[in-house]
N, C-alpha and C positions, 0 to 999 in steps of 0.2 A: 834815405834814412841816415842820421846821425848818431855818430859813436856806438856802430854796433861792434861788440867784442869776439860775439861767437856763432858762426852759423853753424847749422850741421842738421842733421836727419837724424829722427823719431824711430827708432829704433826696435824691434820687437820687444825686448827684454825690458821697456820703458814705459809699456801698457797696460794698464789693467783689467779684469775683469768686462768689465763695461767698453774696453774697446776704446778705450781713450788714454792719452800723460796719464799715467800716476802721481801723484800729489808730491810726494818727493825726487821726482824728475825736474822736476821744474825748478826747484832747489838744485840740483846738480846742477842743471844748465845756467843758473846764475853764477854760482861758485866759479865753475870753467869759467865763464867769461869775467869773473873778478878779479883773476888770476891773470888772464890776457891783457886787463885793462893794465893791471900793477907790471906785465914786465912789459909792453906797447911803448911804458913811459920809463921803462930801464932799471924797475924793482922787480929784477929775475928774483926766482928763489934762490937760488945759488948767491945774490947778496944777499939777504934773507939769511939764511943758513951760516954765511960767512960772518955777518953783524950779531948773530944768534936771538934772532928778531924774529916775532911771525904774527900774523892776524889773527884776530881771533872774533868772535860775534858775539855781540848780548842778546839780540834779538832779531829774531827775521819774520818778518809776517806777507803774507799769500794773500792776494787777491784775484779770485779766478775771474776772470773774465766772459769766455769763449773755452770751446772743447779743443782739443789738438789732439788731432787721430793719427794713426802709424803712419809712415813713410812722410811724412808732411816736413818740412824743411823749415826749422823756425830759425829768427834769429835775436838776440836779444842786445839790449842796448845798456849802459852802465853810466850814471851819472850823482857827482858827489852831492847832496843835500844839504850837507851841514856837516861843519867841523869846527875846532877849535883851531885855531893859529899855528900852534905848533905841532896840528896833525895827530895827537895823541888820541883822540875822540871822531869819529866818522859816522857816517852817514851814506849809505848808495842805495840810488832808487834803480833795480834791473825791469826794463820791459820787453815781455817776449811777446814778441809779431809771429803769426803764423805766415804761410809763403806767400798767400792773398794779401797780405799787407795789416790781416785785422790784430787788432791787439787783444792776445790772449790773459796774459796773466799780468799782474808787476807785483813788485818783491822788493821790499823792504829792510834792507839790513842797517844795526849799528852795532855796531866794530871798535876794536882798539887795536892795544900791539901789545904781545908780551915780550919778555925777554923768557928765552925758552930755557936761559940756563935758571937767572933765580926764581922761575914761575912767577912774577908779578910785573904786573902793567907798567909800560914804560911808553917812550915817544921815539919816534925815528931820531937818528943824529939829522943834521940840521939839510946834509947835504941829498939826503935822501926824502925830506920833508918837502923840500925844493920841490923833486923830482914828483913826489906824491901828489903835492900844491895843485900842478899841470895838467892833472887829469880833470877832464872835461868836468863842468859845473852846471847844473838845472837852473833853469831859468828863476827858479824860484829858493837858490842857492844861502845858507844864511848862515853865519858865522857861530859858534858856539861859545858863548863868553863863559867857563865857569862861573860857582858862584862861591864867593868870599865864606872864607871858615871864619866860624865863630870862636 
């Protein structure tokens, strides 16, 4: 399996009611791994923090697939969708496999960058945009052209 970001075991405190992931576990486990994917490729947080740069989500959407019950070892995979050129605008599709290989969920995020001092959206500097570029792409990968203001 390709570009997995983050393995790890299903934890009690990660189950609900019905003995299965909680709905927002799943979302945790993508984050962790979006996080692994960003320093993997050398965008620690600590640059991050240093650029006074940070990620941030428009939207993330779940699709359950399959159950994933306590102790079970999932691992998930992190690939960019769609962006714009100078990285300012993103896209990652996360897929979490349970240990049998099945795929349980995927999760959908788009993302940008703020500048954490003026609160407003901004783009990596160029050399970190490099860096961000590098991170593995979906087959079905597609560029995001703005569209021309009126």
């Amino acid at each position: 399996m390709n570009n997995v970001f983050y393995e790890g075991q299903v934890m009690w405190s990660m189950v609900d009611a019905n003995a299965h992931l909680r709905h927002s576990a799943y979302a945790d486990f993508a984050a962790q791994a979006r996080l692994n994917l960003l320093e993997r490729f050398g965008l620690k947080p600590s640059v991050f923090l240093k650029q006074g740069i940070g990620p941030i989500l428009f939207r993330e959407e779940t699709f359950f697939l399959k159950e994933v019950r306590p102790n079970d070892i999932v691992r998930v995979t992190c690939e960019l969708t769609k962006s714009r050129a100078d990285g300012s605008r993103w896209s990652i599709r996360h897929e979490i496999y349970r240990s049998d290989n099945t795929k349980a969920a995927i999760i959908n995020v788009d993302g940008a960058w703020i500048d954490t001092v003026q609160r407003k959206l901004t783009s990596l500097p160029d050399d970190l945009n490099t860096l961000f570029m590098q991170t593995p792409h979906s087959d079905d990968y597609a560029e995001d052209i703005p569209k021309a203001k009126a």
